[in-house]
Residue, then its C-alpha position, 0 to 999 in steps of 0.5 A: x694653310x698657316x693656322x693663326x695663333x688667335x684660334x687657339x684658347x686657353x683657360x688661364x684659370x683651369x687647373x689643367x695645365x696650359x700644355x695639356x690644353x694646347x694638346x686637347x685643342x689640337x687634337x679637337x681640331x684634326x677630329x673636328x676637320x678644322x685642322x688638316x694634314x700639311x697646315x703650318x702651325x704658328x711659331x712658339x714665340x708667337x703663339x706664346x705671345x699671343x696667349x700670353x704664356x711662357x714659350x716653353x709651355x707651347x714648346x711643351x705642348x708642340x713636343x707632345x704633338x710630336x711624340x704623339x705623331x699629330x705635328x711634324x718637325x721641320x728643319x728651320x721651319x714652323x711645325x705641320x699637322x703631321x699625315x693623318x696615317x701616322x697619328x690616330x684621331x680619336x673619335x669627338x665624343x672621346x676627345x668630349x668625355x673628360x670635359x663632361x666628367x669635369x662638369x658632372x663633377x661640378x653639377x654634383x658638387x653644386x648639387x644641382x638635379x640631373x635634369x637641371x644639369x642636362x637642361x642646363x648642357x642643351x641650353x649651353x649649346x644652343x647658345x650664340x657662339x657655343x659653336x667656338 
């Protein structure tokens, strides 16, 4: 299956790079089962394009994928997830603990209480499309 580039999301304004959110995403993904062994990953030009950023920040985030064992290079074609056996998929609520740690960061900045934080958090869940 070819993965479309428009299932990929980047926060243009994070202050986490680009690559670094492309790599979180992917490795999200295969823990998730939305991404399977053998799926083609789109072009870098074209993934490029249709987030809007510099080819070399997705060739960037494809080369990590690689290093890491997640994509496969092949020759003259798109990139595949690579076979689960050579990559090691962390479990989702450790792929979840940075993000977390960033919001906790930002409630006690905002000095919001510990219970209004976790309302908060359950209420985002549960909203419309929270599951994309």
């Amino acid at each position: 299956m070819k993965i479309a580039p428009d299932t990929f999301n980047v926060a243009v304004g994070s202050a986490e790079p680009i690559y670094r959110q492309l790599f979180d995403g992917v490795r999200r993904r295969i823990s998730a089962g939305q991404f399977r062994t053998g799926d083609e990953m789109p072009s870098v030009r074209e993934l490029a394009q249709v987030l809007a950023v510099n080819p070399m920040t997705v060739s960037k985030a494809f080369s990590m994928l690689e290093t890491a064992g997640i994509l496969q290079r092949r020759r003259g074609l798109t990139m595949v997830i690579a076979p689960a056996r050579t990559h090691r998929v962390e479990d989702a609520a450790v792929l979840l603990r940075p993000s977390l740690r960033r919001a906790a960061r930002e409630a006690r900045e905002l000095g919001l209480a510990r219970e209004q934080a976790l309302q908060l958090f359950n209420d985002v869940l549960d909203e419309p499309g929270s599951e994309t």
